[in-house]
Structure formats: C-alpha cells, structure tokens
Backbone as ProteinMPNN parsed JSONL, in Angstrom:
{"seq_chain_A": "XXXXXXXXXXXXXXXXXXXXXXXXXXXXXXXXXXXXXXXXXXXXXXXXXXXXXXXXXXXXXXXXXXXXXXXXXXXXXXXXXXXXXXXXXXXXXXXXXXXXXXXXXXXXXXXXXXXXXXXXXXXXXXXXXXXXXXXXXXXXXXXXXXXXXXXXXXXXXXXXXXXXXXXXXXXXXXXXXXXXXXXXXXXXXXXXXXXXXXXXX", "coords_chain_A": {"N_chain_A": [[32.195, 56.029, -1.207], [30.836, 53.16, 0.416], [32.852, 50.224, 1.325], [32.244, 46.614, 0.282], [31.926, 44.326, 2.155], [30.728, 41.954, 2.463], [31.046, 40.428, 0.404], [32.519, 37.3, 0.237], [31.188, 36.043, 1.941], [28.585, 36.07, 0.752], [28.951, 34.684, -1.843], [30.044, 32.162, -0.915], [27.401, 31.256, 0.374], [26.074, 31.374, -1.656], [27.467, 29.467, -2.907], [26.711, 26.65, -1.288], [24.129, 26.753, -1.553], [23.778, 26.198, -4.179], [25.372, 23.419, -4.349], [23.564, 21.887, -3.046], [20.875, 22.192, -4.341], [22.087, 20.85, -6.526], [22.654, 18.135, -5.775], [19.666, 17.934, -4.674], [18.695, 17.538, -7.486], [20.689, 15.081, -8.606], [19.633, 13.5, -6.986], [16.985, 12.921, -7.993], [17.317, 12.751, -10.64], [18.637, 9.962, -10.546], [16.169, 8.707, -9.454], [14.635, 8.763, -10.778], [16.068, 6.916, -13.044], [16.407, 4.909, -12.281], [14.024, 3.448, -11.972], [12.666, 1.789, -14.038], [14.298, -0.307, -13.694], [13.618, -1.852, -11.173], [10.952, -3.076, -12.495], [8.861, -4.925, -12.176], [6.883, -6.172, -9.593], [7.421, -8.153, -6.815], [5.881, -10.857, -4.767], [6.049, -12.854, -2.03], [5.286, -15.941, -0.608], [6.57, -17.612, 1.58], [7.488, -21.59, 3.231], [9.452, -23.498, 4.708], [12.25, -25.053, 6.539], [14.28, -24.49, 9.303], [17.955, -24.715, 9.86], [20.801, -26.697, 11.39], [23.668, -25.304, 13.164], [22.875, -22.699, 15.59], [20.257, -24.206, 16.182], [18.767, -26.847, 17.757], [18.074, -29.259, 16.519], [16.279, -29.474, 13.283], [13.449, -27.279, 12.201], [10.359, -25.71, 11.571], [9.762, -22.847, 9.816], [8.876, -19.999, 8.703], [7.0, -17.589, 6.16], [6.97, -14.148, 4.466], [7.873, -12.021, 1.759], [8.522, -8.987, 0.087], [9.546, -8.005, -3.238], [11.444, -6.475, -5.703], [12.058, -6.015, -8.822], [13.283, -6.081, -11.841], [14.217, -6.549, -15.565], [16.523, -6.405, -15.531], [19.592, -7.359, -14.042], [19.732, -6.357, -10.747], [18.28, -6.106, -8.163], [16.157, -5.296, -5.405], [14.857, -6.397, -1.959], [12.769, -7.025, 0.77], [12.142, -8.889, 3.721], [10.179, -11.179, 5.982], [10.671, -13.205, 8.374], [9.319, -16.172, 10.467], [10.344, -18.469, 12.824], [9.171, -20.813, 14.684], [9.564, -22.506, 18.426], [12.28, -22.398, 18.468], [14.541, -22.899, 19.79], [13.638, -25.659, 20.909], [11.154, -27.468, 21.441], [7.596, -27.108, 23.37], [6.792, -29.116, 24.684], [9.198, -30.784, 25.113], [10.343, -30.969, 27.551], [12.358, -29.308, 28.04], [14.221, -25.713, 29.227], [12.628, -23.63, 28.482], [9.376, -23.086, 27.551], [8.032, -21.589, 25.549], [9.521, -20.274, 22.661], [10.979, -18.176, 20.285], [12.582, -17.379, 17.34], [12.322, -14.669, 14.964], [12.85, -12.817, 12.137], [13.31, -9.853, 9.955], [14.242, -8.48, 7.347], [16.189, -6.754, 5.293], [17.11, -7.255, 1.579], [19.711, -7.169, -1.067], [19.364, -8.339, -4.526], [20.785, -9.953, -6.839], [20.539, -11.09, -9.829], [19.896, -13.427, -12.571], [19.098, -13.061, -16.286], [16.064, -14.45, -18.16], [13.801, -16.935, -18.083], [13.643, -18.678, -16.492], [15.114, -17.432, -13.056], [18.258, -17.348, -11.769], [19.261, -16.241, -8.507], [21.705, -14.295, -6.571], [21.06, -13.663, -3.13], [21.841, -10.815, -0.305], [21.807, -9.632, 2.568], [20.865, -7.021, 5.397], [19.652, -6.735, 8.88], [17.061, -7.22, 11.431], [17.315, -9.283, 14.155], [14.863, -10.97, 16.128], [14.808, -12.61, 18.843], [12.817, -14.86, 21.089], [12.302, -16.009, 24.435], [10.578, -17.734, 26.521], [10.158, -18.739, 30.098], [8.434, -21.798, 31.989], [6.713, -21.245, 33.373], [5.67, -18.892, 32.946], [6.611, -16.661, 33.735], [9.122, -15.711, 33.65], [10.113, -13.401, 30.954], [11.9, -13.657, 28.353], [13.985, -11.553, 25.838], [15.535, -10.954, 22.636], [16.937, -8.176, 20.833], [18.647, -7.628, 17.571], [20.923, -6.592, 15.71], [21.113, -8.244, 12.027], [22.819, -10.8, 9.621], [22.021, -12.225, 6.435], [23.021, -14.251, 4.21], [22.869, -15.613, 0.82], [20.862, -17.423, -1.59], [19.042, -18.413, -4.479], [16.418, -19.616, -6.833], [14.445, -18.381, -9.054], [11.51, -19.503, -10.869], [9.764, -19.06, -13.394], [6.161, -19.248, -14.208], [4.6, -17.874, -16.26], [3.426, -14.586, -16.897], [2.522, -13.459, -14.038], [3.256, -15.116, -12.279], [5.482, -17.548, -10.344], [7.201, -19.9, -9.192], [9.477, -20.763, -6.295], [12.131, -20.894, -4.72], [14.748, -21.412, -2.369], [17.498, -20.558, -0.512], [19.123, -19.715, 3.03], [21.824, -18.264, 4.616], [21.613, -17.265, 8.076], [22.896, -14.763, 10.713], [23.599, -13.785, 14.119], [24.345, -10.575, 14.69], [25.584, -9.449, 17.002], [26.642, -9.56, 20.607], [25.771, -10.254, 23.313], [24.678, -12.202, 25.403], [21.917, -13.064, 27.578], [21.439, -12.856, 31.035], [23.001, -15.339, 33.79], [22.295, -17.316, 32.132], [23.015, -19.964, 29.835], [22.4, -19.885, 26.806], [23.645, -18.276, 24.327], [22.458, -15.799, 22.916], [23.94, -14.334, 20.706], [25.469, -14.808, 19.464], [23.773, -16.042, 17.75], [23.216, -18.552, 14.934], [21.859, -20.156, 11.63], [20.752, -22.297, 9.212], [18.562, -21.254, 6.603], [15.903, -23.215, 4.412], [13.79, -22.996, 2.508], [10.697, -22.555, 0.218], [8.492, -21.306, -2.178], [5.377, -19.221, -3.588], [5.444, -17.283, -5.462], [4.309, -14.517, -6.872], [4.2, -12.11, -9.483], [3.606, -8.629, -10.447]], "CA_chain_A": [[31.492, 54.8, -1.569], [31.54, 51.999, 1.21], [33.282, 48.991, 0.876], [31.442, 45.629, 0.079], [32.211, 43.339, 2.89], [29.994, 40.465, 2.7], [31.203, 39.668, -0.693], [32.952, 35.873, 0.646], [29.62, 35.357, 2.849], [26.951, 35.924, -0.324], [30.167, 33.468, -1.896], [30.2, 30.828, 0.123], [26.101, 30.98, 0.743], [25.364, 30.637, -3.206], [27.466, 28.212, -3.606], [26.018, 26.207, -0.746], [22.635, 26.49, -2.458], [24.284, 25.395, -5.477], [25.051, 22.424, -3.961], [22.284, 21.349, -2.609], [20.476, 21.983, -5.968], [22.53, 19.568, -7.496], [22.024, 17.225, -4.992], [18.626, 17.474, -5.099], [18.58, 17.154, -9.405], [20.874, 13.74, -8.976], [18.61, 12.219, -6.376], [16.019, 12.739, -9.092], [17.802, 11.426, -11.771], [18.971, 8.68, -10.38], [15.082, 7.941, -8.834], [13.513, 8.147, -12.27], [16.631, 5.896, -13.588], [15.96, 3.386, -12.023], [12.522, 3.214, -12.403], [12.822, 0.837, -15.03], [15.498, -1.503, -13.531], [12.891, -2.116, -10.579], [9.94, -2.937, -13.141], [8.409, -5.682, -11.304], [7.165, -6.397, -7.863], [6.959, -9.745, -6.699], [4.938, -10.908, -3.732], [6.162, -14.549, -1.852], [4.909, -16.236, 1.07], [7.301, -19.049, 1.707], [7.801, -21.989, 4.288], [10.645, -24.573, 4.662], [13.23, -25.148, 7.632], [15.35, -24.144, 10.021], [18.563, -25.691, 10.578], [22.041, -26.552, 11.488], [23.972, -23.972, 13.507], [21.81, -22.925, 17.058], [19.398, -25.083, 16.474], [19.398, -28.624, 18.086], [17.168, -30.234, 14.99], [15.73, -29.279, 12.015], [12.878, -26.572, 12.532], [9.823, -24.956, 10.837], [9.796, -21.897, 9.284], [7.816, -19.36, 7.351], [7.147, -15.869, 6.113], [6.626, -13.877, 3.459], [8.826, -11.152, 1.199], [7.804, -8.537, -1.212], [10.609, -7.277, -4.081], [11.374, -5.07, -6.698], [13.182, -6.754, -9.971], [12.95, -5.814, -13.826], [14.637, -7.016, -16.668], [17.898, -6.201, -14.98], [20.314, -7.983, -13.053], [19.764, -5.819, -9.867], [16.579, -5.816, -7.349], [15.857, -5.346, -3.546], [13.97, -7.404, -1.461], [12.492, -6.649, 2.183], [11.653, -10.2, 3.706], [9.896, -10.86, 7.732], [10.867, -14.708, 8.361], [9.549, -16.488, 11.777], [10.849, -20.13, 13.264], [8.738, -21.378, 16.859], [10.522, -23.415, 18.828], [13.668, -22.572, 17.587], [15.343, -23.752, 21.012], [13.031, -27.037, 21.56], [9.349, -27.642, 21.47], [7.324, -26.411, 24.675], [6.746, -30.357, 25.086], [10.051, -31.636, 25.548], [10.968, -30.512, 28.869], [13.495, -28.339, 28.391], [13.477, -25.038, 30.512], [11.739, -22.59, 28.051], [8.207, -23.996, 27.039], [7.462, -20.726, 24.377], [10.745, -19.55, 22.002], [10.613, -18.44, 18.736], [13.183, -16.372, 16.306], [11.405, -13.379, 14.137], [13.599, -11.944, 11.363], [13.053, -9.006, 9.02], [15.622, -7.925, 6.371], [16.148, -6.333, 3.43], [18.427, -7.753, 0.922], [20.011, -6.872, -2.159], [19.139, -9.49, -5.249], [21.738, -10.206, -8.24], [19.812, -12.35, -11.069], [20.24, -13.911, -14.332], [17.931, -13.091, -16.719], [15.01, -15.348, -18.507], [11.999, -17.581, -17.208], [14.67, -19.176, -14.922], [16.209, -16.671, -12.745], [19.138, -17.643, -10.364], [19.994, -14.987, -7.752], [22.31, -14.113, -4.888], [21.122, -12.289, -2.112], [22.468, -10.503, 1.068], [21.97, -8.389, 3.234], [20.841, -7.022, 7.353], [18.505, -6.204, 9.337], [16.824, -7.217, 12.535], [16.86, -10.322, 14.512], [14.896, -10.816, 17.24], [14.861, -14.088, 19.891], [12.288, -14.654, 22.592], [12.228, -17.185, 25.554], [9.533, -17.789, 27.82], [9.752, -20.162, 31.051], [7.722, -22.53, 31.845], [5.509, -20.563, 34.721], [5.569, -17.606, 32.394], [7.117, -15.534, 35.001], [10.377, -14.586, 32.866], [10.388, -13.596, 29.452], [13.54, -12.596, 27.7], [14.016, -11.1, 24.38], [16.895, -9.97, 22.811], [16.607, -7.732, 19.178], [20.189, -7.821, 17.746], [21.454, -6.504, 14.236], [21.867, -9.481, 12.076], [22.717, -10.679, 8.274], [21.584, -12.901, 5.952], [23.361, -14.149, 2.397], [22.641, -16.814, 0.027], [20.637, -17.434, -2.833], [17.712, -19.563, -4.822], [15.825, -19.493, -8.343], [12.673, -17.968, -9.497], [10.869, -20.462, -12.146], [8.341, -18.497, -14.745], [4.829, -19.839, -14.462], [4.226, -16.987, -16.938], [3.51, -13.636, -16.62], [2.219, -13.26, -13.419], [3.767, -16.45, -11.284], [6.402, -18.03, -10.286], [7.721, -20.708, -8.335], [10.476, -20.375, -5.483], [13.113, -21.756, -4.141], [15.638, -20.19, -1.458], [18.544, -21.322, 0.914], [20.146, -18.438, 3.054], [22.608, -18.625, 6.102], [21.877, -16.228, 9.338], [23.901, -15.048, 11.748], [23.457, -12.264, 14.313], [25.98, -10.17, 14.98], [25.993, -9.033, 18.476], [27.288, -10.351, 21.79], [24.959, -9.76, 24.916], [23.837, -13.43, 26.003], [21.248, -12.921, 29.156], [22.625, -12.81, 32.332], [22.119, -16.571, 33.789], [21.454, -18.526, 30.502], [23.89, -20.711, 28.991], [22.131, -19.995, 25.805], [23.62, -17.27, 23.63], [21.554, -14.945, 22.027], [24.493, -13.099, 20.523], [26.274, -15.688, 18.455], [22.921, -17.292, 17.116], [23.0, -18.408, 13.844], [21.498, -20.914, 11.211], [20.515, -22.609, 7.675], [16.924, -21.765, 6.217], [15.738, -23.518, 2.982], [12.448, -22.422, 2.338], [9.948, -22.433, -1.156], [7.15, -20.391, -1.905], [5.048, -19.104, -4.749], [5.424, -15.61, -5.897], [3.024, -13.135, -7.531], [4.431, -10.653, -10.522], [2.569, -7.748, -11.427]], "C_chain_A": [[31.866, 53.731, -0.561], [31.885, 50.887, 0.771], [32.818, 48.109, 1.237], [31.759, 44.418, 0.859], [32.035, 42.221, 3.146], [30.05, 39.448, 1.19], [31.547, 37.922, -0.764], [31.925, 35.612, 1.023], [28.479, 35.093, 1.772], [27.907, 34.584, -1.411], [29.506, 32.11, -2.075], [28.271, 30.758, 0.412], [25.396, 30.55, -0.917], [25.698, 29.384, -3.607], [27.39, 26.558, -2.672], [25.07, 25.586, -1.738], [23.055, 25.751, -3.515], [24.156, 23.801, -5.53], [24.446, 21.584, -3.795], [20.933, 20.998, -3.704], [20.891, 21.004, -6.586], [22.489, 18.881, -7.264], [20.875, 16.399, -5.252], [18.104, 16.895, -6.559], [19.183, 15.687, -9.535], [20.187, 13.174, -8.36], [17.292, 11.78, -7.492], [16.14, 11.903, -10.096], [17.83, 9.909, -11.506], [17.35, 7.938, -9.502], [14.676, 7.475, -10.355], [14.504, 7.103, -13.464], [16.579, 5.214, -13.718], [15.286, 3.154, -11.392], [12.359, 1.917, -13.33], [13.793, -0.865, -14.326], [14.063, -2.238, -12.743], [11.391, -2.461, -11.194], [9.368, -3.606, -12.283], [8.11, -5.902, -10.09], [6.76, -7.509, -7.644], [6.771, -10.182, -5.288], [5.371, -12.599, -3.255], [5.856, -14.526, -0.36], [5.389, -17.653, 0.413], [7.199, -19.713, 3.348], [8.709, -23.36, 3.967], [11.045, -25.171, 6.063], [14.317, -24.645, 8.014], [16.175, -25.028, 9.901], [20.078, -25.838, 10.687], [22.763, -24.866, 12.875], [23.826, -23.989, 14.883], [21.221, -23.585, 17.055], [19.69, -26.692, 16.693], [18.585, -29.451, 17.087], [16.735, -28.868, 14.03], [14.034, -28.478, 12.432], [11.458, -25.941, 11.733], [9.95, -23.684, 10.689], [9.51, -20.814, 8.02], [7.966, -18.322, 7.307], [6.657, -15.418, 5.229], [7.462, -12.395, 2.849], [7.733, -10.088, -0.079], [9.19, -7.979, -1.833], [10.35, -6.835, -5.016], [13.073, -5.662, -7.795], [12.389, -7.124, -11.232], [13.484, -6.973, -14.176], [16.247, -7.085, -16.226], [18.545, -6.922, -14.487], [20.294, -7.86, -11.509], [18.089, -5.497, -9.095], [17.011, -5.92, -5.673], [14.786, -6.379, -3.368], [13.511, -6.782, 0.107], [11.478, -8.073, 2.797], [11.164, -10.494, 5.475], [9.823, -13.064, 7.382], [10.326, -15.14, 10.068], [9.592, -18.007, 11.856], [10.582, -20.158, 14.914], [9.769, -22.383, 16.574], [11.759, -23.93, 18.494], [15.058, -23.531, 18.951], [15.07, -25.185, 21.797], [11.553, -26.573, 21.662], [8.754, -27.634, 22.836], [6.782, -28.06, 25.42], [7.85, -31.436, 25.854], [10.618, -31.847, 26.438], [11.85, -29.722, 29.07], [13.099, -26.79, 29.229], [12.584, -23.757, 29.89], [10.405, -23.549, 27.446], [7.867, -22.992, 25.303], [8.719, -20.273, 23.787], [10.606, -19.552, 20.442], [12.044, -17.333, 18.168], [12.807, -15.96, 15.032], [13.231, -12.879, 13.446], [12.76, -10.835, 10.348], [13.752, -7.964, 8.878], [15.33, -7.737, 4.983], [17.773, -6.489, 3.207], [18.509, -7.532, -0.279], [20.042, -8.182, -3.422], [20.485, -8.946, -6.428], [21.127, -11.044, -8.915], [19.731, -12.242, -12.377], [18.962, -13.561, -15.127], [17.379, -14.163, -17.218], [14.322, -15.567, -17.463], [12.249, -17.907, -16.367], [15.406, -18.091, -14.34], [17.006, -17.558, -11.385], [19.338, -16.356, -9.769], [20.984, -15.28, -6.931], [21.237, -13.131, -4.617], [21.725, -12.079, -0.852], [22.422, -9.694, 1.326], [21.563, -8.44, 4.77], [19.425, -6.545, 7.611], [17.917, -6.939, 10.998], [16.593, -9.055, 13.075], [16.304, -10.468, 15.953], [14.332, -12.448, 18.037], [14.109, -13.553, 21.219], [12.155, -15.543, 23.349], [11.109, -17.374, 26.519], [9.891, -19.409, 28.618], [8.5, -20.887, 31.208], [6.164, -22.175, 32.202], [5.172, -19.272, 33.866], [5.646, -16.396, 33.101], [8.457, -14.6, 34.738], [10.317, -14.416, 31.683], [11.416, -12.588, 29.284], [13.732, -12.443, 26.159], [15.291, -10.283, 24.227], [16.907, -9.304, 21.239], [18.039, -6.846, 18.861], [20.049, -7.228, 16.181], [21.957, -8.068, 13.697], [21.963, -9.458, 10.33], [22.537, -11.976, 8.074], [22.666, -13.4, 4.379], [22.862, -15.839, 2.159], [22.16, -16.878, -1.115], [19.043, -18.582, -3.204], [17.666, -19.164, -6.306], [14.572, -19.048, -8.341], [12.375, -19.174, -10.983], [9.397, -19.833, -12.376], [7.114, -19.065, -14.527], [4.186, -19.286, -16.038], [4.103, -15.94, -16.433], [3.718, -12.838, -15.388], [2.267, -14.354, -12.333], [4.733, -17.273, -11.707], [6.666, -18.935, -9.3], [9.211, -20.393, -7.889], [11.459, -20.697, -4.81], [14.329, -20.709, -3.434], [16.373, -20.755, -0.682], [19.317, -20.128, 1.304], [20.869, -18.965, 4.187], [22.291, -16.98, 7.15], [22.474, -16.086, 10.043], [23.438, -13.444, 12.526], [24.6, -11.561, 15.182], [26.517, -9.58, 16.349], [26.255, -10.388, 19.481], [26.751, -10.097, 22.844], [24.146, -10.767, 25.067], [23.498, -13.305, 27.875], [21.966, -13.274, 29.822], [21.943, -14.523, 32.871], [22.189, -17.294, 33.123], [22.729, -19.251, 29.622], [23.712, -20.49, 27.08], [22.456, -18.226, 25.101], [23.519, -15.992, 22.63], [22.277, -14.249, 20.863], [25.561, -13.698, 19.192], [24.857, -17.153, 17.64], [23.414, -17.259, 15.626], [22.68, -20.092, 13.462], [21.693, -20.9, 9.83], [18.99, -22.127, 7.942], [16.427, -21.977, 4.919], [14.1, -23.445, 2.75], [11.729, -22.384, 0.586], [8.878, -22.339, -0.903], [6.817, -20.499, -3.279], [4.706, -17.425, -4.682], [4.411, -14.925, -7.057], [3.904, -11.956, -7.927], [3.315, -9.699, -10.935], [3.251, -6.304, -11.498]], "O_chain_A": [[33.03, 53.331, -0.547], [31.285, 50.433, -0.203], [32.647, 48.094, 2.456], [31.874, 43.39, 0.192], [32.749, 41.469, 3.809], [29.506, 38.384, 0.896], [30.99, 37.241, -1.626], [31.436, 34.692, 0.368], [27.651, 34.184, 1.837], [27.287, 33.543, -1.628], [28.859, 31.413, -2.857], [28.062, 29.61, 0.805], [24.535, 29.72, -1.21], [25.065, 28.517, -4.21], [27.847, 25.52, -3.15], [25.078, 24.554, -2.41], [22.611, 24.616, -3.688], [23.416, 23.086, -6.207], [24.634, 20.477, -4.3], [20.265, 19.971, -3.83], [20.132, 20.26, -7.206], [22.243, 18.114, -8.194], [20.712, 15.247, -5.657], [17.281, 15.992, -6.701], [18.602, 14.92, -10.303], [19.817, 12.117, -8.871], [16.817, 10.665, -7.709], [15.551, 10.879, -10.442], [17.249, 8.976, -12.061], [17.403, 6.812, -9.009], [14.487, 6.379, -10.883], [13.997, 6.611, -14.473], [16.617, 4.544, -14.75], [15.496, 2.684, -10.274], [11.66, 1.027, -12.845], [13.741, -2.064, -14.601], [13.402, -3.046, -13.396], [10.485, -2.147, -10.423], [9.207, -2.933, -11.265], [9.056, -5.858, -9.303], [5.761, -7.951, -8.211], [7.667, -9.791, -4.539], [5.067, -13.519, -4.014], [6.002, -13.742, 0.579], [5.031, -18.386, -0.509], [6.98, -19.056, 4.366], [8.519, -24.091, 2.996], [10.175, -25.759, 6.705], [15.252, -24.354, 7.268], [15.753, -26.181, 9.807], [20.699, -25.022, 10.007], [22.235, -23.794, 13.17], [24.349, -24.878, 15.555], [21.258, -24.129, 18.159], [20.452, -27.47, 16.119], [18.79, -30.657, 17.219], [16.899, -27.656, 14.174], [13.328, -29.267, 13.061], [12.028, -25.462, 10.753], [10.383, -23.197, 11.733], [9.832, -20.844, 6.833], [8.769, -17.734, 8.031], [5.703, -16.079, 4.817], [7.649, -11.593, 3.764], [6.734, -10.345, -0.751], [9.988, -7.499, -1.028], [9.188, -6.685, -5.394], [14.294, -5.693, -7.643], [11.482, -7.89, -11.558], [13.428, -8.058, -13.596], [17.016, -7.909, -16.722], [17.704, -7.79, -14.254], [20.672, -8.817, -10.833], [17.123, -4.842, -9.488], [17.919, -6.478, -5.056], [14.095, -6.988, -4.185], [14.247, -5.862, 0.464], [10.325, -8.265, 2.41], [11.911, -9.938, 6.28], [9.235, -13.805, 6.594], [10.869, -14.492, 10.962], [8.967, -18.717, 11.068], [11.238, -19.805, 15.894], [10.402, -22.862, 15.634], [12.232, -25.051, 18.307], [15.966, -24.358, 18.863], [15.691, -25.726, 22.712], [11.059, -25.477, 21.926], [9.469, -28.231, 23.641], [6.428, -28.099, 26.598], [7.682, -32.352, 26.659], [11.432, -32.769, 26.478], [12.188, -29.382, 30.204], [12.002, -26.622, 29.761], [11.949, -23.0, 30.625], [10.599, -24.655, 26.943], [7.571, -23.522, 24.232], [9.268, -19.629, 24.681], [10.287, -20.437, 19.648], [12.323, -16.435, 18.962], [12.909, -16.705, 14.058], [14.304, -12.697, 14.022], [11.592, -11.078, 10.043], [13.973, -6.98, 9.584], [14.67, -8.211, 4.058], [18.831, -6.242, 3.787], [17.444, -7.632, -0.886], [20.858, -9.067, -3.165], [20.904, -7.814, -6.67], [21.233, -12.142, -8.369], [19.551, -11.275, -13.118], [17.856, -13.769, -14.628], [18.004, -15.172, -16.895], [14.145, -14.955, -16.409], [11.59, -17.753, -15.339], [16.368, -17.691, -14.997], [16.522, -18.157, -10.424], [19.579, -15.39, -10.493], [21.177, -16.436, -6.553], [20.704, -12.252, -5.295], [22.15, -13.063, -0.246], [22.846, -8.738, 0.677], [21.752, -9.454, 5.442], [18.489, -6.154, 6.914], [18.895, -7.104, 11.728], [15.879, -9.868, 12.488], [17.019, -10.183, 16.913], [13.465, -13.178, 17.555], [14.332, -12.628, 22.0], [11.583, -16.386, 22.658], [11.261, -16.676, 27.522], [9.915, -20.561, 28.184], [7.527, -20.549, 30.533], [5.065, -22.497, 31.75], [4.225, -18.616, 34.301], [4.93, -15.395, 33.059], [8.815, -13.508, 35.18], [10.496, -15.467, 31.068], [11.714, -11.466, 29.695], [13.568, -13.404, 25.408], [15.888, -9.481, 24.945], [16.879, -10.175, 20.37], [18.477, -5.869, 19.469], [19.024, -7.472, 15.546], [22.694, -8.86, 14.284], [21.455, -8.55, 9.672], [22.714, -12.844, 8.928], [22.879, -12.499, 3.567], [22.619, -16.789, 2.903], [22.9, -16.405, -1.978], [18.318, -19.227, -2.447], [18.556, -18.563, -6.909], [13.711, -19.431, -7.549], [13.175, -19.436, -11.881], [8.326, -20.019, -11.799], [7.373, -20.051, -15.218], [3.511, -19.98, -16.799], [4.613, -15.912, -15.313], [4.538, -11.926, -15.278], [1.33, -14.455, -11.541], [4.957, -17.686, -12.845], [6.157, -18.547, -8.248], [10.054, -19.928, -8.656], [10.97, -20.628, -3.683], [14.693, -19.603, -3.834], [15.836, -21.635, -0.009], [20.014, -19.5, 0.507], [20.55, -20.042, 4.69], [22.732, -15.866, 6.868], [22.981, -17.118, 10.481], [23.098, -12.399, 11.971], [25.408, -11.948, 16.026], [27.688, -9.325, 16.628], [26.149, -11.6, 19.299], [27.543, -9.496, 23.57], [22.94, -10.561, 24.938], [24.204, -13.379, 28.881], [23.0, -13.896, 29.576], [20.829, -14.932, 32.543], [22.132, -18.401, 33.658], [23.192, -18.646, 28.655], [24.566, -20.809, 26.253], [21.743, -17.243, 25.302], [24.319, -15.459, 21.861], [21.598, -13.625, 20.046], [26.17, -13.099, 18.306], [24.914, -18.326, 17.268], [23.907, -16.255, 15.112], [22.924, -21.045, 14.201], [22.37, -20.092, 9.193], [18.312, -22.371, 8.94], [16.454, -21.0, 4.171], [13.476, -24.437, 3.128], [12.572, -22.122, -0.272], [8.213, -22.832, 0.008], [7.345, -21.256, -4.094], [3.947, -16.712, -4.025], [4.051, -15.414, -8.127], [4.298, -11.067, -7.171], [2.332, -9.98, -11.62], [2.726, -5.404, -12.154]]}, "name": "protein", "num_of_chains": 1, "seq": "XXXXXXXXXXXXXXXXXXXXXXXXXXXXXXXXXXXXXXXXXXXXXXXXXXXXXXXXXXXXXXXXXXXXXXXXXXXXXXXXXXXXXXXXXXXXXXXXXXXXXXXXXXXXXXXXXXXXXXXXXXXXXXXXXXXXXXXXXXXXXXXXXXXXXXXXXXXXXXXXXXXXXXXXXXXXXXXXXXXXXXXXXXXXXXXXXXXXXXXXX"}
C-alpha cells in the first residue's frame, strides 16, 4: 500500500481556502451591517473662504460633497473643494497672474443625533496647487497628499434639507517646493469656513 505523502500539502491548501471563505463571509457581514448606519445620502454644494495660513488675505472658495450618514453617530464623506487666486489675484502684479488650489478628500464624520447635528470630521486625500506666469510660458503644479480636520452642524429643514455650516483646517503634507520659487508648495496650509445647503434622500 503506498504511503500518503501530500497529506500536510491538501492540509495547509484547505485550510487556506478556509480562510479566505471566512474572509469573504465577514466582508459580507460587515457590508450588509452597515447598511443601515449609512441610511442617508446627503448632497452639498458649499461656498465660503479661504484663509489664514498660505494665504496673504482672505479668499473665495467653493465646492461641493456628497455623504453617507443614518441615524448613527458614524458617516463618510468624499468632498472636491477649489480656491482661485489662492496666491494673489492675476491683477495685482504679483509674478503668477493664474493660481488656484483644488482639493478632494474623503473624510470620516462623527455626529450627534437630532434635527441639529454637530459633527467632527477628518481625514486625506489630494491636494493639488497650480501657478501660471504671466506670459503663460511656465506652468507649475504640484499634487501632494494632504489632510483636512474640523467640523460644522447640519440644521433639519425637514426631511429632505438641510442647512450647512463647516470650518476645517488644511495642510499638505509633503515637502518638494519648485526649484526657483520662494513659494512652498509643500508646507501649504489654511482655514476654510464655508456654508451650503444639503439634499437628504
């Protein structure tokens, strides 16, 4: 009768699979869990200001977010923010005429329940800074990992609206300011206080 050699290999390969099975069964669970937490999706197009920080004044700035927040304490967010003339207005003489800073991040919400919600949020995601001279002969861009935290209130309209309110702090986290440029792309950061009106459904 020969002897059964691959007994450790069929082993070690089931209980692989095993694995992986179970894997796959908690990703499940835990999707259709929290299903419920995420009831809501809420839709904002905000605009406010830039300010403090990099910037030499006080700035416009707009955007718009969509999130995902029940009854729960716990929601995401995924938010695209942009601020022209974040380095000076293409009027004032300075040496870029076109500059703007583009964000878009997803951030983790914490909020109180009722009609009033307070949150935190925070979290990362992309920042990117562009410069144009005057002649439009150099443009420089620099797209940096960056984060965001802070916070605001949602206010109830009823079912299906809400009013918005938001103050976060940016900062981006790399270090590679253009070669040349006194201005450093790599240590930007700011205030932005912004209010919108959001859409539940």
């Amino acid at each position: 009768m020969p002897a059964i050699a691959s007994g450790p290999t069929a082993f070690h390969c089931l209980a692989r699979a095993a694995r992986r099975l179970g894997g796959v069964a908690l990703a499940v669970l835990l999707v259709l869990g929290a299903s419920p937490v995420f009831a809501d999706t809420l839709l904002t197009g905000f605009a406010g200001v830039a300010f403090g920080g990099s910037t030499s004044r006080s700035r416009g700035s707009y955007g718009g977010a969509i999130g995902f927040l029940g009854h729960g304490p716990v929601g995401f967010e995924v938010e695209f923010g942009v601020t022209p003339d974040f380095f000076g207005e293409s009027t004032s003489g300075v040496i870029f005429t076109s500059n703007n800073v583009v964000t878009g991040m997803g951030s983790l919400l914490l909020a109180t329940p009722g009609a009033v919600r307070i949150y935190l949020a925070g979290g990362g995601g992309l920042m990117k800074t562009r410069l144009e001279d005057p002649d439009k002969l150099v443009s420089i861009s620099s797209s940096d990992f960056g984060i965001n935290a802070g916070g605001g209130v949602l206010v109830g309209l009823g079912d299906h609206l809400a009013l918005r309110g938001d103050v976060r702090y940016f900062r981006d986290l790399a270090s590679n300011p253009p070669n040349g440029l006194d201005i450093d792309l790599g240590h930007l950061d700011y205030w932005r206080a912004v209010g919108g009106l959001t859409l539940k459904f």
